[in-house]
Structures are given as structure tokens and as C-alpha cells.
N, C-alpha and C positions, 0 to 999 in steps of 0.2 A: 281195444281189439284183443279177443280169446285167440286161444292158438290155430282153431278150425280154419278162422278168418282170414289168419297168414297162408293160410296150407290152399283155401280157395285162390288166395291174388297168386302165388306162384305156377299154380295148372290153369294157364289161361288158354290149353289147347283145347280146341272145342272139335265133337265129335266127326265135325267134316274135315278139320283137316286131319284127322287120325286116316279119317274114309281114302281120302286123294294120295295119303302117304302109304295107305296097302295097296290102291289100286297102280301106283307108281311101281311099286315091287313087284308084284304082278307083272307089269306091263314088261317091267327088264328082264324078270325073267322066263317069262315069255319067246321074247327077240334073244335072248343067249339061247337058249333051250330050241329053237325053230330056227336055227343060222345058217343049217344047211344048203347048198345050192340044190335049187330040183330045176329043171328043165320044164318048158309051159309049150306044149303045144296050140297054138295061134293059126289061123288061116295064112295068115302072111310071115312070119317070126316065128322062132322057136327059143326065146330068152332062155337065158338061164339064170333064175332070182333066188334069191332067199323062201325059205320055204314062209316066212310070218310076214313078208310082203306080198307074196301071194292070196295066203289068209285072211289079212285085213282088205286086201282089196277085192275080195270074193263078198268080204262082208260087208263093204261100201256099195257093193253094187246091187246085193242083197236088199240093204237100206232105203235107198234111193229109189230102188223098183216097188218096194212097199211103200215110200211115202210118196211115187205118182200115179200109183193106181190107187190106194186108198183101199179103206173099207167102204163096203155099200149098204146104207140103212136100208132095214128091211118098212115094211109098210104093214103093220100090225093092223 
């Protein structure tokens, strides 16, 4: 075994978990950064949440509304 050989068996981190470890960072500092309480006016409720619990759940429901209506193929 050359020296390269040693140096590949010790970086056995491969590029997705590099990917999940910025997106982790990210994610924390995100929810530090978004902590603040904001106030949600509701038909019924008037909470008062974290401003990045708001955020993600605007964007769960975002999601979900895209993936039941779907796109519509067109007919060429």
C-alpha cells in the first residue's frame, strides 16, 4: 500500500453525508435565527408561535397542495 491508499481508507466520508451535515447547519440556524414569537391570525385562534414554525408549516402545506393537485399533461 502507497501513501494515496492510506489517505483514501481514512476520508471515508462520502459527499452526502457532507450534504445532510450543511443541510443540518442550516436547518439550526435557521430555527436560532426565526425564534422569535409572531402572532398568526386564524379564523378561530390567534397563537402565538415561533416565527420558523410558521414557515415550515406554510411550506408543508404549500407541498402537499402541490403534490394533490399535481401537474396536468398537456395533449400535444
Amino acid at each position: 500500500m502507497n501513501q494515496s491508499d492510506k489517505e483514501d481508507e481514512k476520508s471515508n466520508i462520502s459527499f452526502q453525508q457532507v450534504s445532510w451535515g450543511l443541510l443540518a447547519i442550516i436547518a439550526v440556524l435557521f430555527v436560532v435565527l426565526n425564534s422569535d414569537k409572531t402572532e398568526m391570525n386564524l379564523i378561530f385562534a390567534q397563537p402565538n408561535l415561533p416565527l420558523f414554525v410558521l414557515v415550515i408549516t406554510s411550506m408543508l402545506i404549500g407541498f402537499l397542495l402541490a403534490k394533490l393537485t399535481g401537474r396536468r399533461k398537456r395533449d400535444d
